[in-house]
Structure formats: structure tokens, C-alpha cells
VMD Tcl script that draws the C-alpha trace (Angstrom):
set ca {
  {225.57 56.55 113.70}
  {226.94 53.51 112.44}
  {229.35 51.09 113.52}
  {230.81 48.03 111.91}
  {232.93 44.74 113.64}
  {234.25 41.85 111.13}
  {235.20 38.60 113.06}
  {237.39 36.08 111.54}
  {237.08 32.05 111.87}
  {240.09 29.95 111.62}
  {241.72 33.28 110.04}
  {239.10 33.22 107.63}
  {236.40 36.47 107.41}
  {233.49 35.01 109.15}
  {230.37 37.48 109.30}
  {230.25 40.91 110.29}
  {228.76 42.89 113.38}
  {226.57 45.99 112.82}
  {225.83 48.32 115.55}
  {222.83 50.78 114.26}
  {220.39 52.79 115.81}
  {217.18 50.99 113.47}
  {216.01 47.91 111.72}
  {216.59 49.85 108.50}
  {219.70 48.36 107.83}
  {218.47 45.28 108.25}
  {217.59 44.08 104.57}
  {220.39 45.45 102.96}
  {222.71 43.80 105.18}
  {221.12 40.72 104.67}
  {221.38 40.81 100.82}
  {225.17 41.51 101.41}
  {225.65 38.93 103.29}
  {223.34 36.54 100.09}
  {220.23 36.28 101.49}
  {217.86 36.89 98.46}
  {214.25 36.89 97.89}
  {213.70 32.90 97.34}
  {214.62 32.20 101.03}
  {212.39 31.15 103.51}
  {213.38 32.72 107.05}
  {211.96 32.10 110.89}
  {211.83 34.63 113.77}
  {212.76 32.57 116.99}
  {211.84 34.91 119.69}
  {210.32 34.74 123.40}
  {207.11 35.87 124.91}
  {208.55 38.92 126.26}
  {210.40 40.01 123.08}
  {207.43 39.05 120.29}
  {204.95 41.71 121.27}
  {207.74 44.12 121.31}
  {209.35 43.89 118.02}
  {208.48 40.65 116.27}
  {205.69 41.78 114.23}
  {207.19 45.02 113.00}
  {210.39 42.29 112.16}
  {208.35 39.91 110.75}
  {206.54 42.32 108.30}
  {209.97 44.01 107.70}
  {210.85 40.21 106.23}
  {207.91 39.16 104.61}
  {208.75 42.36 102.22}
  {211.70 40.58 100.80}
  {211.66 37.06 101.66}
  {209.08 34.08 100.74}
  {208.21 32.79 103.74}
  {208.88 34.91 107.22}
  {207.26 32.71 109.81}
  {207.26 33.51 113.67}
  {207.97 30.84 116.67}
  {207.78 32.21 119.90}
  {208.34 30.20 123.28}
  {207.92 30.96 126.89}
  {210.16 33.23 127.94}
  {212.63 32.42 131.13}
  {215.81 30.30 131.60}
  {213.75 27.47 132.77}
  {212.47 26.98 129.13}
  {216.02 27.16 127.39}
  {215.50 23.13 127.05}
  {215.25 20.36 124.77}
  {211.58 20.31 124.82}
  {211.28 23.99 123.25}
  {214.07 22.63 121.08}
  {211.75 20.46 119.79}
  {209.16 22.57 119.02}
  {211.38 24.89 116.80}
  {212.17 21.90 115.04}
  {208.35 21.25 114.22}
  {208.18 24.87 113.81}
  {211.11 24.83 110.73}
  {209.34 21.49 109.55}
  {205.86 22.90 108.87}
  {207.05 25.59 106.66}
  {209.55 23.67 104.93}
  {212.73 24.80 105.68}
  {215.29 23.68 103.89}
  {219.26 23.94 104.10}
  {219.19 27.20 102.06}
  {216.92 29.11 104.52}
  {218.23 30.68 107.54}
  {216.53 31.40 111.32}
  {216.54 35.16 112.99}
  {217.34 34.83 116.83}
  {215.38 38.01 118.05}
  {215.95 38.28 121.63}
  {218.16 37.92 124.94}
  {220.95 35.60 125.49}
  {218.26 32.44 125.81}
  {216.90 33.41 122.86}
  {219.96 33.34 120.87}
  {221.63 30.09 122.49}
  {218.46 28.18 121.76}
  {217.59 29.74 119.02}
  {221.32 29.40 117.15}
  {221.94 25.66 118.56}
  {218.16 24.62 117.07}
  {220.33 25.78 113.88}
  {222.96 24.08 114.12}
  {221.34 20.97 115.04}
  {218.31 20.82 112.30}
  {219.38 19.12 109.04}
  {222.73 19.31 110.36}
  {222.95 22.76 110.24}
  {221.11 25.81 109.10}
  {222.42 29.62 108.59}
  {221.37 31.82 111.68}
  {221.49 35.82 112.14}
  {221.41 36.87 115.68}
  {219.40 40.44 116.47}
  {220.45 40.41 120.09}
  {217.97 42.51 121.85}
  {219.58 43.09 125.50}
  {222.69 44.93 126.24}
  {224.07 41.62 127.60}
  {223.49 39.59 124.63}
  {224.63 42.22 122.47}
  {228.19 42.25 124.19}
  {228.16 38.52 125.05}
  {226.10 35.71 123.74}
  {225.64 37.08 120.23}
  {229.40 36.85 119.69}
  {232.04 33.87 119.53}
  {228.95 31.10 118.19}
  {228.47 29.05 121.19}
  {224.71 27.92 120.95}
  {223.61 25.83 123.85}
  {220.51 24.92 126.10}
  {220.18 23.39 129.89}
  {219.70 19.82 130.67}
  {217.67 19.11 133.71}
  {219.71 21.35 136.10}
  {222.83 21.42 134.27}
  {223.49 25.06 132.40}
  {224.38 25.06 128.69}
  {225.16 21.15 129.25}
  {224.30 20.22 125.58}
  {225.67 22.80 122.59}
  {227.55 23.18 119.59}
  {230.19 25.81 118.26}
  {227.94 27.59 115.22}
  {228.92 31.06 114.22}
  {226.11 33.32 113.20}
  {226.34 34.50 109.58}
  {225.51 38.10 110.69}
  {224.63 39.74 113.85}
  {222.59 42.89 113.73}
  {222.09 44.79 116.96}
  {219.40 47.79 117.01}
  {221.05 49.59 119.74}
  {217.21 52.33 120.02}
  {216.37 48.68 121.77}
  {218.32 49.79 124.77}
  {215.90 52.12 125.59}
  {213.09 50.22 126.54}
  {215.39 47.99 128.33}
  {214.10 47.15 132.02}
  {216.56 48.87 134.26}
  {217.70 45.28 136.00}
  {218.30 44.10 132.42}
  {220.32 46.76 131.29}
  {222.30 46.36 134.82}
  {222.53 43.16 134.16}
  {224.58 43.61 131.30}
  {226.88 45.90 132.46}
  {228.39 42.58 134.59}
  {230.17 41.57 131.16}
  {231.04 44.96 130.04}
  {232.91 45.01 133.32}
  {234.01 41.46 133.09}
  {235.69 42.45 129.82}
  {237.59 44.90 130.94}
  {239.28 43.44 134.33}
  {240.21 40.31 131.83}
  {241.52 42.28 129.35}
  {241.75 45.89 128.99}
  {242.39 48.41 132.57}
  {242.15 51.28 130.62}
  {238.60 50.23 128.75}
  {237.58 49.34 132.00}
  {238.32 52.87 133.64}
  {236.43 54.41 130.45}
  {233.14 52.74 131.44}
  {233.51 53.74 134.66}
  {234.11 57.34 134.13}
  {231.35 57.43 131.33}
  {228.90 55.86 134.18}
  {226.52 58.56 134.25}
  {226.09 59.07 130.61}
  {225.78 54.85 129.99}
  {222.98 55.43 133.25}
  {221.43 58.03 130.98}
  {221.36 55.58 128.11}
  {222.88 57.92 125.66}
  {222.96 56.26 122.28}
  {226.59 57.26 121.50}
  {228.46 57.13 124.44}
  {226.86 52.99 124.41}
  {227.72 52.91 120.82}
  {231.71 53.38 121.95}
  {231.19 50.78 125.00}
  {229.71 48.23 123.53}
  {231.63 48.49 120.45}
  {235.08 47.74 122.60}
  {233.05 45.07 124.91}
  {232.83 43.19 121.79}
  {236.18 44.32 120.37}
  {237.55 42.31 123.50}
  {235.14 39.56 122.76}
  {235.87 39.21 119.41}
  {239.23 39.20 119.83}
  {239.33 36.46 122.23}
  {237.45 34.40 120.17}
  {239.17 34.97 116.93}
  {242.51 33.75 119.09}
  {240.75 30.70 120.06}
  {237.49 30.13 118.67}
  {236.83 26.91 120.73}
  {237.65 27.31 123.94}
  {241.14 25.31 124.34}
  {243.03 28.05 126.33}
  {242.71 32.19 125.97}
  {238.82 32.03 125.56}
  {238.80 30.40 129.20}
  {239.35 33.85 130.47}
  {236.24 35.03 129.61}
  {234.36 32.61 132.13}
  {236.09 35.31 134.80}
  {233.01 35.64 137.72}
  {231.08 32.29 135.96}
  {232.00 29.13 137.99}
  {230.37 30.81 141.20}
  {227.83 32.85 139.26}
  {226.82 29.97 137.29}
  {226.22 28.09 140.90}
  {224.39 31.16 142.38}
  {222.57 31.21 139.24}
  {220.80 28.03 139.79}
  {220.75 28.03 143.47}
  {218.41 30.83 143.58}
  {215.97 29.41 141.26}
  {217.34 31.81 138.33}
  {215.61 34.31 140.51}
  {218.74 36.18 139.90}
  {219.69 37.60 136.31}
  {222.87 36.06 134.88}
  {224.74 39.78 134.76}
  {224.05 40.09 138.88}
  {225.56 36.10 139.34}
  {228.63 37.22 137.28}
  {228.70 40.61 139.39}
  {228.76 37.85 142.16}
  {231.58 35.52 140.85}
  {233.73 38.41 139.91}
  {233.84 40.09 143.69}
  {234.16 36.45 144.99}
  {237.19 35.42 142.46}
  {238.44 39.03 143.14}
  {238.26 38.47 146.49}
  {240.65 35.42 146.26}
  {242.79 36.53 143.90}
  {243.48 39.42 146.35}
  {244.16 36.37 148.83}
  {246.73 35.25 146.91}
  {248.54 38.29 146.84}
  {248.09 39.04 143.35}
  {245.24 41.69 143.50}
  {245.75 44.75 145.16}
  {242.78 45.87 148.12}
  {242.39 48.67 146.21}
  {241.58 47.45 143.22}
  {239.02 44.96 144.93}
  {237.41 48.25 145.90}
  {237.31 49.88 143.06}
  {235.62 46.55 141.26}
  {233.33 46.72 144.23}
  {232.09 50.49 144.06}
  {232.12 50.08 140.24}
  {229.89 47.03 140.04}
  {227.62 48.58 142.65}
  {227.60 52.08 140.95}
  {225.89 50.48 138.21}
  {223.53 48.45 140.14}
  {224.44 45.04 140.90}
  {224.94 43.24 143.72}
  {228.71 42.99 145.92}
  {227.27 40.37 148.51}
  {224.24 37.97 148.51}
  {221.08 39.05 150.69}
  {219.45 36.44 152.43}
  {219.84 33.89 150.31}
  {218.21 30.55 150.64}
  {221.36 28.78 150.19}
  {224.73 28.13 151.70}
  {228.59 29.32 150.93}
  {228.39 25.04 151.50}
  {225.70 24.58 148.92}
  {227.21 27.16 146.57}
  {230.76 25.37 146.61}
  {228.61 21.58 146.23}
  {226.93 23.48 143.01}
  {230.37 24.66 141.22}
  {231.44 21.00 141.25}
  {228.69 20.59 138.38}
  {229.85 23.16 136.00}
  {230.48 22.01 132.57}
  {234.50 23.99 132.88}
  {235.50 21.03 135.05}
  {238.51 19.23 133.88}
  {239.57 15.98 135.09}
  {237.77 16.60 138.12}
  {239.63 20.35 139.07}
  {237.76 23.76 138.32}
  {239.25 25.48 135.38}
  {239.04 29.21 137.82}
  {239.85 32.64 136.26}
  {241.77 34.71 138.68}
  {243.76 38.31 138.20}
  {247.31 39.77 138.33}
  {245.22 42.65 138.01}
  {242.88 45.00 136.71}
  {242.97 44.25 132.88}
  {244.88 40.82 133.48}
  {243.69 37.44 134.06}
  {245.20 34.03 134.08}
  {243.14 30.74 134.62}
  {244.26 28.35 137.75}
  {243.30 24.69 138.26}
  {245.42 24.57 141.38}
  {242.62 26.19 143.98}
  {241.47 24.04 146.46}
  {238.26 23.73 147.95}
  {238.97 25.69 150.95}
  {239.95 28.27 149.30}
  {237.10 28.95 146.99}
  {234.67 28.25 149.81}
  {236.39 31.35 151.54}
  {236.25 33.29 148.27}
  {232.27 31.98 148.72}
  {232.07 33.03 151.69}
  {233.13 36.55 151.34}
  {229.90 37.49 149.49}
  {227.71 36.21 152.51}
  {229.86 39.04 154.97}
}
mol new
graphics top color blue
foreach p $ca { graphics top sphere $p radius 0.5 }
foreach p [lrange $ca 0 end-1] q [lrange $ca 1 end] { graphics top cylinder $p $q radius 0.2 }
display resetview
């Protein structure tokens, strides 16, 4: 059970994806990819992640490489800052690193942003090898090499484009998976599939049980095409000037839902959010059939996220305020991802605020 994804960088070959079901690929693909026995590496990780796998990582490296060092942080959004930043960087300084060793991002989608834009930023630039550890890092974050961290309360507000030089995901990981996490990630499978691809979209949904049951292969074929999309996407435009814009589909009012409740909410369930809401308007403008709405609706609540907002401690008035500070503003109008339909997206700057406040309002019904 082995899969393998190649993703190209300015029509170059860039690094490769491996979907196993172990670490023991790990070294090997490693020394493919030139990492030999004189490097020093460091495990970034979170508290939530470490006890789980980073020792068994960590004395899986220190068996080949010189140094295999371990910084873990706080886990949690609120410490995808600067300030833990920092500490990486005293971290990498203590043992040494140089430009010829390379960091391991073990972990979620905060542990790879951080941990791959603390790369890209130390001696102006380090090799990094993500081992996403969630199913939505594995289909998301991991892939396309945007590294980022929050500013005060501004989301992925200070970044860099740095493509990993491998990612590795251990797909067994899935297993132990909280049941809100895996959900969670399920909001970009779907999200990848009303953007891009009806029929890969249908595919998930008819395979729900057997995802729900966490059987290895049938997530083996889903996540594989989630990331064939992905990859795709970002291949075609690797920095976000047009095409890759579609992917944000559900993220302008997730991302303000997202920080409105506190993070209280996982990213996946404030996508599942944005993606009924910008549905819902899309529909308004006559280019989404009620039907299909539906379908998104009884899909993304088959597989356990959230269609409207539960007494929230926020308004549709708040929520609209909150989108106004999303880093996809462009000359002061909302870059928003809409549909034709299922498996076809186009973005529009032409919305107005009335009309994404009802599209706001819709998940408050």
C-alpha cells in the first residue's frame, strides 16, 4: 500500500508526496531525496503531537543522522505566532544548524505553517520535510508551500512561499485521529471537489461510510485525488495570482468565524461554514442550483460538520466587520469564490456587502 504524487515548481520537478501506511519509508526516502548521515535535523512538533509520535521519530532519526533534536511548543492556533517563532529559532541556534541541515514539521496544519515559515525565514532559508499528521494537513497545508503564522488577530498575516523538499504522510496516523479532527478535514476534501472535480466529489460521498470506518485504502484513493486537485492547482499557479484563488472557496467567512469564536471552532467546521454560506449566495445569483445546495448541505453534515452556527456569541454584523480583515482583500474588495456549480468555481470581486451579509446570515436560520 503505497502511493506516490510528484509536484512540479515553475515546471521544474519539485519534491515528491508519499502516502504510506508506516514511518518505514521514511529514511530511505530521505536519502533519495540527499539527506545523508552528516546532517543535522530538528523535529518541530506540538504538545499534542510529541508524546504521540515524536520520540519513536526522533529515535527513527538519530539512527541515521548526527544530530536529531526535538522542539515542541504549545499546541493551539493561539500559539502559531512570532513569539514561538522565536523560540525555534533559538532552538536551530543551540544545535548549530546550518544551511545544509533541514527541519521535520511533525504535526497539524499549525505545525507545518510555523514550522515550514521558521524555515524559510532562518539563515534565509533552510530545507523542510513536512510529516503532516491530520487528515486536513495531509490534503491541505502540507501541499502548495505556503508557510505562515498569525499576527495579533490577523490569520496567516506574515508568511512566505517555501516548498517542502518532501512530504511524507503516515496515513496508520488516521486512526488515532480525534473524531472532530478527522471531520474536520473532510471540509477540504469536500472543498476540493465542488471547486474542481463533481465527479471526485460524488466519490467521497458515496464512499462515506467506508472513509467513517477509517479504512486505510478507501482514504488512500481520497486523499490521494484531494491532493491530486491540490497539486494541480498549485503547479498552475504556484503563488496565488489567479487559479490558486479558488481554493480559498468557504475561507473569507470561515476565516471570520474562525476568529470570532475564539478558534473554539476547528478550521475544517469554519470552511464547512463558508462553503454553505458562499453556496448559499451563489445559489442567489442564479448560478447554483437548490439542489445542489442540498446535496452540499446533507453531505457536509453526513460527515459531521456544521450547516448553520449554534448560538454563537457573535453577529451575521460582526462576522461581515471580521471578513473586511482578511489578508485576500484587494484594493479594498473581497477576492470571493463562488460556483457555476458542483465541480466549478470562479472568483468574484463584484459582491457587495449586502449581499454577503445575507449569504452570513443564512447560517444563523
Amino acid at each position: 500500500m503505497s502511493r506516490l504524487l510528484s509536484v512540479s515548481y515553475e515546471q521544474k520537478p519539485c519534491y515528491d508526496i508519499h502516502l504510506e501506511e508506516d514511518f518505514e519509508g521514511l529514511i530511505p526516502a530521505l536519502v533519495k531525496a540527499g539527506y545523508h548521515k552528516d546532517k543535522k535535523v530538528c523535529i518541530v512538533t506540538d504538545s499534542n503531537v510529541a508524546p504521540l509520535y515524536g520520540e519513536a521519530l526522533q529515535k527513527e532519526l538519530e539512527s541515521q543522522y548526527a544530530d536529531a533534536s526535538m522542539y515542541v511548543f504549545p499546541a493551539g492556533e493561539e500559539h502559531k505566532n512570532t513569539d514561538t517563532v522565536g523560540g525555534a529559532y533559538e532552538h536551530f541556534i543551540r544545535h548549530s544548524m546550518d544551511r545544509k541541515d533541514f527541519v521535520v514539521a511533525l504535526g497539524g496544519g499549525v505545525v507545518g505553517d510555523l514550522a515550514g515559515f521558521a524555515a524559510a525565514t532562518y539563515l534565509r532559508g533552510i530545507d523542510f520535510i513536512q510529516i503532516p499528521t491530520t487528515l486536513l494537513s495531509q490534503v491541505d497545508s502540507s501541499i502548495g508551500g505556503k508557510t505562515g503564522v498569525d499576527f495579533l488577530q490577523y490569520k496567516n498575516m506574515v508568511g512566505a512561499f517555501y516548498m517542502p523538499k518532501l512530504v511524507y504522510m503516515n496515513l496508520s496516523v488516521l486512526r488515532s485521529l480525534p473524531e472532530e479532527q478527522f471531520c474536520s478535514g473532510m471540509g477540504e476534501i469536500l472543498k476540493h471537489g465542488q471547486i474542481m472535480d463533481e465527479r471526485y466529489f460524488s466519490q467521497v460521498a458515496q464512499s462515506s461510510r467506508s472513509v467513517q470506518q477509517r479504512n486505510l485504502e478507501v482514504l488512500q484513493e481520497m486523499i490521494y485525488g484531494s491532493c491530486k486537485i491540490k497539486r494541480d492547482v498549485v503547479q498552475r499557479d504556484p503563488k496565488e495570482q489567479g487559479e490558486r484563488a479558488l481554493l480559498n472557496f468557504g475561507h473569507t467567512i470561515g476565516h471570520a468565524v474562525e476568529k470570532l469564536s475564539h478558534f473554539q471552532l476547528l478550521h475544517g467546521q469554519c470552511v464547512a461554514l463558508g462553503m454553505v454560506s458562499a453556496a448559499y449566495i451563489s445559489h442567489r445569483f442564479g448560478t447554483y442550483e437548490k439542489e445542489s445546495l442540498k446535496q452540499l448541505e446533507e453531505t457536509i453534515a453526513f460527515f459531521g460538520l456544521p450547516v448553520r452556527l449554534t448560538h454563537p456569541d457573535f453577529t451575521p454584523q460582526e462576522v461581515l466587520a471580521a471578513t473586511k480583515l482578511d489578508k485576500k482583500m484587494e484594493s479594498g474588495k473581497i477576492k470571493f469564490i463562488l460556483l457555476e456549480h458542483p465541480g466549478k468555481a470562479y472568483i468574484s470581486k463584484e459582491l457587495t456587502d449586502l449581499q454577503i451579509l445575507e449569504g452570513i446570515q443564512y447560517l444563523f436560520t
